[in-house]
C-alpha positions as CSV (number, residue, x, y, z in Angstrom):
1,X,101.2,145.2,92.3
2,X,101.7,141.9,90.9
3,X,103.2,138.6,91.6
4,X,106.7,138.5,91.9
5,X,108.0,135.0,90.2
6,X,110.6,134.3,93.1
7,X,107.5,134.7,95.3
8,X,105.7,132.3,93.3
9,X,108.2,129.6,92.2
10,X,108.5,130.0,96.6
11,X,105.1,128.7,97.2
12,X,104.9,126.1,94.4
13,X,108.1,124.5,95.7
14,X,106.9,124.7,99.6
15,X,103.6,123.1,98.2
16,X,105.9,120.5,96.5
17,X,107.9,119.9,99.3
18,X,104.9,119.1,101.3
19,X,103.3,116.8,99.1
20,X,106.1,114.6,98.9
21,X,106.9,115.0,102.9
22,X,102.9,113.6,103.3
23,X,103.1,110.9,100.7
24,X,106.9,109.9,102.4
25,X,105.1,109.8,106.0
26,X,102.0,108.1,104.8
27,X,103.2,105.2,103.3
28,X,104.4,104.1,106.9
29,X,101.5,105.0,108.4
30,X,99.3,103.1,106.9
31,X,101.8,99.8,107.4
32,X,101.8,100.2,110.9
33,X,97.7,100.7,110.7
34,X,97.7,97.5,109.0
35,X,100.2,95.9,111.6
36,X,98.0,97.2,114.8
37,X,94.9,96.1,113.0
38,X,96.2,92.4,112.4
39,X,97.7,92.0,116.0
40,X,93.8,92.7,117.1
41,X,92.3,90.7,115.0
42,X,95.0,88.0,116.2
43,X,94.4,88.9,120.0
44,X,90.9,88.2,118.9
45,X,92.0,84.9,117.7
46,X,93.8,84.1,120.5
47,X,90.9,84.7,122.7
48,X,88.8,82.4,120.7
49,X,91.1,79.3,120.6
50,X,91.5,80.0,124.4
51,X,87.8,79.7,124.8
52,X,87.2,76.8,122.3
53,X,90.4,74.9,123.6
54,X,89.5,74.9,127.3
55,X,87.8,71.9,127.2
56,X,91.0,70.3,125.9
57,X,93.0,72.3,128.5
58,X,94.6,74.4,125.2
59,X,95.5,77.8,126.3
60,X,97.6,80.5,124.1
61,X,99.0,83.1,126.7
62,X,97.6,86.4,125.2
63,X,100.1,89.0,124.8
64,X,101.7,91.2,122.5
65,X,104.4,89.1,121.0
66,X,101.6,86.2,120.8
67,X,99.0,88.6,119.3
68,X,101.6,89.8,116.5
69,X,102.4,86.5,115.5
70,X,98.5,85.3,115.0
71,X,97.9,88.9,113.4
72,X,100.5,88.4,110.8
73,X,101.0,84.7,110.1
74,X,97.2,84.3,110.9
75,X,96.0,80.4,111.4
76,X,99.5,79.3,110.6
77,X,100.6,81.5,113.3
78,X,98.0,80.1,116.2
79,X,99.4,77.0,114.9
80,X,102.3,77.6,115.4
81,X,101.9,78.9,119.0
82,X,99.8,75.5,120.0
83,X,102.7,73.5,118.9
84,X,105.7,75.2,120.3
85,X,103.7,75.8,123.5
């Protein structure tokens, strides 16, 4: 009635195999987290330059593209935007 070792080397390998599977697919994860949470933020900034800039007829288009570039270059980025627009 006990544990047969090819039994057991069986589940510590599938519990291997499924630790490194999560820490393979996590790693990603968390740079496209990062990625989603900077293009907010840098909507967010777009939103504010568009509100503080209307007085000076400044206006960043807010979209995706725009929101990515603020989200990862950050004030460089909105820079950036103002002058190439």
């Amino acid at each position: 009635m006990g544990l047969d070792i090819g039994i057991f080397l069986t589940y510590v390998g599938a519990i291997l195999l499924i630790f490194i599977f999560g820490r393979i697919f996590v790693w990603p994860m968390k740079v496209v987290l990062k990625l989603a949470l900077n293009s907010l933020i840098g909507g967010a900034a777009i939103l504010l330059v568009n509100a503080l800039g209307a007085q000076w007829d400044i206006f960043i288009p807010l979209n995706i593209l725009n929101a990515l570039i603020v989200g990862v270059l950050g004030l460089p980025g909105a820079v950036l935007l103002l002058i190439l627009q």
